[in-house]
ROZA-633927 format. One record per residue: x, y, z of N, C-alpha, C in turn. Coordinates in steps of 0.05 Angstrom, whole numbers, padded with zeros to 5 digits, always signed. Example, Ala and Ser with C-alpha at 12.3 -4.5 7.8 and 13.67 -1.06 7.14 Angstrom:
BEGIN
+00264-00114+00156+00246-00090+00156+00264-00066+00156;+00257-00045+00142+00273-00021+00143+00258+00001+00157;
***
This chain:
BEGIN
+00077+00475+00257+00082+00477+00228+00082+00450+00215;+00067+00447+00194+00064+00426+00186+00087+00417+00162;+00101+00386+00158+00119+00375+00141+00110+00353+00125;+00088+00368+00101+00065+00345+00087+00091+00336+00067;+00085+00312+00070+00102+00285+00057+00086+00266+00031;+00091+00257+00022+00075+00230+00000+00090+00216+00007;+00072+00187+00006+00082+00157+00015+00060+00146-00012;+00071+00135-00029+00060+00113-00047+00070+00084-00047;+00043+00064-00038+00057+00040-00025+00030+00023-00041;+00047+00002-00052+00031-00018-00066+00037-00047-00047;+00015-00059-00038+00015-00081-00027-00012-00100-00019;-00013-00102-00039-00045-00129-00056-00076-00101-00051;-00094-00120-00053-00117-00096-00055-00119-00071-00026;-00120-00048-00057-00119-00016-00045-00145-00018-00029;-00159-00019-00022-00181-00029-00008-00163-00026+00025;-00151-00050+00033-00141-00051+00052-00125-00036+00061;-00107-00025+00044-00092-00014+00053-00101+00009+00059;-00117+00032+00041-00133+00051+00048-00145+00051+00085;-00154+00030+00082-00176+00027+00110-00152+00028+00139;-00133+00018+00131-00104+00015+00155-00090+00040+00154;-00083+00052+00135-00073+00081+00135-00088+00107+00139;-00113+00105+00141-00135+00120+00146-00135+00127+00174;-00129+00099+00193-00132+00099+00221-00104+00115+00227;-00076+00123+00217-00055+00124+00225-00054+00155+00233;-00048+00164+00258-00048+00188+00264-00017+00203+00253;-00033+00221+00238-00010+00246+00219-00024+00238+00189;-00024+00222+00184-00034+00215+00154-00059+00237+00152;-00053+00247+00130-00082+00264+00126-00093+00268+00108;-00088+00248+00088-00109+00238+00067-00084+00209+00050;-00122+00191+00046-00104+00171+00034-00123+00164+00002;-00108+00165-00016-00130+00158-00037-00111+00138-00057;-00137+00123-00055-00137+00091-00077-00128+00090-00104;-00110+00074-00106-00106+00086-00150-00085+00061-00156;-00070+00069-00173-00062+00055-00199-00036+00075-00199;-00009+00049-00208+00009+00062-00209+00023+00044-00225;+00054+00051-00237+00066+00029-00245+00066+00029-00276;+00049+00027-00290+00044+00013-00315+00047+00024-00337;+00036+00016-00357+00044+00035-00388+00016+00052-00393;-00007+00034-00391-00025+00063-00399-00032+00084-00381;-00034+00109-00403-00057+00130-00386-00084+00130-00382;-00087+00135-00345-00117+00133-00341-00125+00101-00345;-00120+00087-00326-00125+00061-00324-00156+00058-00313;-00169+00036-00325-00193+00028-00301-00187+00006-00289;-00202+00005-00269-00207-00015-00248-00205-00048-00259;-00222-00052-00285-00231-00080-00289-00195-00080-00313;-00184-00064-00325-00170-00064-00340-00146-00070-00320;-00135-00059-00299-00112-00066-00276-00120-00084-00266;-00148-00094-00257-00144-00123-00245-00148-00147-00264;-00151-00140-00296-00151-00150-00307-00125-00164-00321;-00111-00146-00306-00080-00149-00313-00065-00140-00344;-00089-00125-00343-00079-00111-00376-00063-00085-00381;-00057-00081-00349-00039-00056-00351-00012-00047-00339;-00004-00066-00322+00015-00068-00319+00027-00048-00283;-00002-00040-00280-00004-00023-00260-00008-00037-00231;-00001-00024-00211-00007-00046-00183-00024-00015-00174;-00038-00043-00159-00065-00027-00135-00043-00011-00119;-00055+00011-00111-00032+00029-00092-00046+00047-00072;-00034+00060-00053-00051+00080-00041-00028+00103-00045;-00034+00121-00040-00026+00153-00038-00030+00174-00019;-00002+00162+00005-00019+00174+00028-00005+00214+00029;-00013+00223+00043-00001+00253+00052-00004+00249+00084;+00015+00256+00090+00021+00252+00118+00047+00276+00133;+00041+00282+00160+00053+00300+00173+00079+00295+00178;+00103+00300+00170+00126+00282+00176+00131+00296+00211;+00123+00310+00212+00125+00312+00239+00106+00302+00255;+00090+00287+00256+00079+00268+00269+00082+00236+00267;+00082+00237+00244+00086+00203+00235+00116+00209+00217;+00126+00183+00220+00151+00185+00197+00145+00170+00180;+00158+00168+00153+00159+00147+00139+00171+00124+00139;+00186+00120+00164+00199+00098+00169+00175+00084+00180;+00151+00093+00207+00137+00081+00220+00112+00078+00198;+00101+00089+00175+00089+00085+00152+00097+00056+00141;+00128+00055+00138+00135+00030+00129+00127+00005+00147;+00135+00007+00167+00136-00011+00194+00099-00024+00197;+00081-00003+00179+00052-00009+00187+00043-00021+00160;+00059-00014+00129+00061-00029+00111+00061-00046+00111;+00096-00060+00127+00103-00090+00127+00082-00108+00148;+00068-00097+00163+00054-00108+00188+00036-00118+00169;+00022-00104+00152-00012-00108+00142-00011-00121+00117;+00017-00131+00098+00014-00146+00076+00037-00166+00086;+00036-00184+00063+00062-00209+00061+00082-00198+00035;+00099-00183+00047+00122-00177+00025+00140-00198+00018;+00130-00228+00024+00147-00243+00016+00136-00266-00012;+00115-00258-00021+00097-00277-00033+00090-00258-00060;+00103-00268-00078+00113-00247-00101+00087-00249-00125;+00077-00223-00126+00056-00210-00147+00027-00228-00127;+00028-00230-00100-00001-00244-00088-00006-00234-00066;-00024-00237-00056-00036-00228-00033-00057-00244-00020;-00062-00264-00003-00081-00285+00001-00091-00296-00030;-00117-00290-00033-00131-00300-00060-00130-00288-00084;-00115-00262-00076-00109-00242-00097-00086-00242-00111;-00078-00245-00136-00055-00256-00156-00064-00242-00173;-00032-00234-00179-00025-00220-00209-00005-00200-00196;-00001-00186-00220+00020-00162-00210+00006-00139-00202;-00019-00129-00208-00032-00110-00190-00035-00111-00158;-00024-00134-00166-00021-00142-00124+00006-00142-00115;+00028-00135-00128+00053-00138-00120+00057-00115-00092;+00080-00121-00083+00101-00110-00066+00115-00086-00073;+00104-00064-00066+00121-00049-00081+00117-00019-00066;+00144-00002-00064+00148+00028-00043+00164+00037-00079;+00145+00060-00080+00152+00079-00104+00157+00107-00080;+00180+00108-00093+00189+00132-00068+00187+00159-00078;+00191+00179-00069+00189+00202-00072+00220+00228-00072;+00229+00211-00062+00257+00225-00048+00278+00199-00042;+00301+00221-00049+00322+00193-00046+00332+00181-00014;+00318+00202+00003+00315+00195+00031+00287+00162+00039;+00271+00168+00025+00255+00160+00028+00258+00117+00013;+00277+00123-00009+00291+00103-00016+00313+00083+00006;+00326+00105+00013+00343+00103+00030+00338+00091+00051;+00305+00102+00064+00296+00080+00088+00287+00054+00071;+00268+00055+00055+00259+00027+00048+00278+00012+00039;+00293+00011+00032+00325-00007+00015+00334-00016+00052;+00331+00004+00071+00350-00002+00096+00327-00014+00117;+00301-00019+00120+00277-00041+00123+00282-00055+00114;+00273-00061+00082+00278-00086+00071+00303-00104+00089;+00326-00093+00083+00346-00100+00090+00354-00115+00110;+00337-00104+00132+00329-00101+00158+00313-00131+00177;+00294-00133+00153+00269-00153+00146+00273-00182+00136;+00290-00179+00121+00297-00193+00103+00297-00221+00120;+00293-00236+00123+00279-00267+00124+00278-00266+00161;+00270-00246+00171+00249-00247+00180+00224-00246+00196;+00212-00249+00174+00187-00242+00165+00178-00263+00147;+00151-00278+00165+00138-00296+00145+00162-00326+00140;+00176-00336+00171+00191-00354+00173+00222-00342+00158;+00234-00359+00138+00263-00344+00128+00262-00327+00100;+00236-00332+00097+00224-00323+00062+00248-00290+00060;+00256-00285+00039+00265-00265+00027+00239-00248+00018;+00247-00220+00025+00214-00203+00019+00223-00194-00017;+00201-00188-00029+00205-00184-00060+00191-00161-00064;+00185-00146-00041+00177-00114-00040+00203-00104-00065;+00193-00088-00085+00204-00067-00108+00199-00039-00085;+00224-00027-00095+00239-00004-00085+00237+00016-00126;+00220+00030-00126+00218+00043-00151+00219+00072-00152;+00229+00092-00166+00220+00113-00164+00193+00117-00170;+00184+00139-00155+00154+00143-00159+00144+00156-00197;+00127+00136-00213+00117+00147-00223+00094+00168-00228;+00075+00166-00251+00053+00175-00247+00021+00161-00231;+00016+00168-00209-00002+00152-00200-00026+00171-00210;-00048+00150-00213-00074+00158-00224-00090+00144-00196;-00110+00167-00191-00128+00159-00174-00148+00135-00185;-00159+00117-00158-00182+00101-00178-00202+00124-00170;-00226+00102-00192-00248+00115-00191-00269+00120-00165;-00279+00134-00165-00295+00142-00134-00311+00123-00127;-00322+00101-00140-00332+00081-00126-00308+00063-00094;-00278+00071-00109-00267+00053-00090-00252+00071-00068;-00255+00097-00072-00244+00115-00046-00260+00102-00020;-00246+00113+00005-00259+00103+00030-00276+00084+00029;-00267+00058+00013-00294+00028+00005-00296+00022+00039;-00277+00018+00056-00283+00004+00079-00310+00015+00095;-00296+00049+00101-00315+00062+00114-00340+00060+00097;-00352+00069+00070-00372+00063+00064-00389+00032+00063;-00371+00013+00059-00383-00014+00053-00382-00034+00084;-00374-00027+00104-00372-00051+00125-00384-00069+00131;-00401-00063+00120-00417-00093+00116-00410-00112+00099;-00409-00112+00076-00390-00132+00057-00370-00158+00073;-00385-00176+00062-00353-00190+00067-00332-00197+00068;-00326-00185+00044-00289-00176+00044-00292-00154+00062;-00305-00139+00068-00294-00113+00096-00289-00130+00116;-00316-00139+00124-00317-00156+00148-00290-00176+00147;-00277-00198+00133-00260-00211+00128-00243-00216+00130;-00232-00186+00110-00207-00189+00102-00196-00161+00110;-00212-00135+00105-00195-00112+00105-00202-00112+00152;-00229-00108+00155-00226-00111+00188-00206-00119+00202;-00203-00142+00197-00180-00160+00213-00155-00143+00208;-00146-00131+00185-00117-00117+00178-00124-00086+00209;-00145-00075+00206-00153-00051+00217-00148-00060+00239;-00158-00077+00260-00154-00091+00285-00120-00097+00281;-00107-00107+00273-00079-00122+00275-00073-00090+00281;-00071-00059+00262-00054-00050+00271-00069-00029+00296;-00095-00035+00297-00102-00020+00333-00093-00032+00350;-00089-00060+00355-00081-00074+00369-00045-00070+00378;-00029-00054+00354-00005-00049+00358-00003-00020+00365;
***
């Protein structure tokens, strides 16, 4: 019997994170979007343009009886720097922030008690600046950026930047 769950997790470009939660067994669909912000129906050049107030996010559905959301979290904190506030390597702004929009007050309850958990350390004594939010309205992006890894691997941000994240968590 299946216990389908939502996990909405912002942490620098949805790109990556898509390609790492894709691989996670129970997850059973992950799609790319926009969350956070004041307008409706955001685009792509308008959120990284920083004109909306929205962070890159993924939107996973996942089996809670296979995967938890605690070990969801645990593959979150592995694959970004929750301590380096609105950035992500070369990527800056607040569409790149740190951020678990929860679903349930259980689901708060673990990320408030990670963080907590985490807290300096990770990334030497740094304090993490991951946002703990209730879940808004997330808007999918547009279909050019669903499954970008699997379609684009050639690219050199695949090759680069999102690969290396995909390897770190096969390797765990």
């Amino acid at each position: 019997m299946s216990d389908k769950q939502i996990a909405t997790l912002a942490g620098g470009c949805f790109w990556c994170l898509e390609a790492v939660f894709e691989q996670v067994r129970g997850v059973e669909s992950v799609v790319s979007g926009y969350i956070g912000g004041q307008a409706a129906n955001p685009s792509y050049e308008a959120v990284c343009g920083g004109q909306t107030g929205h962070a890159e996010a993924v939107q996973i559905v996942f089996d809670r009886g296979t995967v938890s959301f605690k070990k969801l979290l645990g593959v979150f904190f592995t694959i970004h720097d929750p301590t380096t506030l609105n950035r992500q390597g070369n990527d800056v702004g607040t569409q790149y922030r740190s951020a678990i929009f929860y679903h349930s007050e259980a689901q708060r309850t673990d990320a408030q008690a990670m963080i907590a958990a985490l807290n300096g350390k990770l990334h030497g004594t740094s304090l993490l600046v991951t946002e703990v939010i209730a879940a808004p309205t997330f808007y999918p992006a547009e279909e050019g950026h669903q499954h970008y890894f699997v379609r684009h691997p050639e690219q050199a941000y695949c090759q680069f930047v999102i690969a290396p994240k995909v390897e770190k968590l096969r390797a765990k």
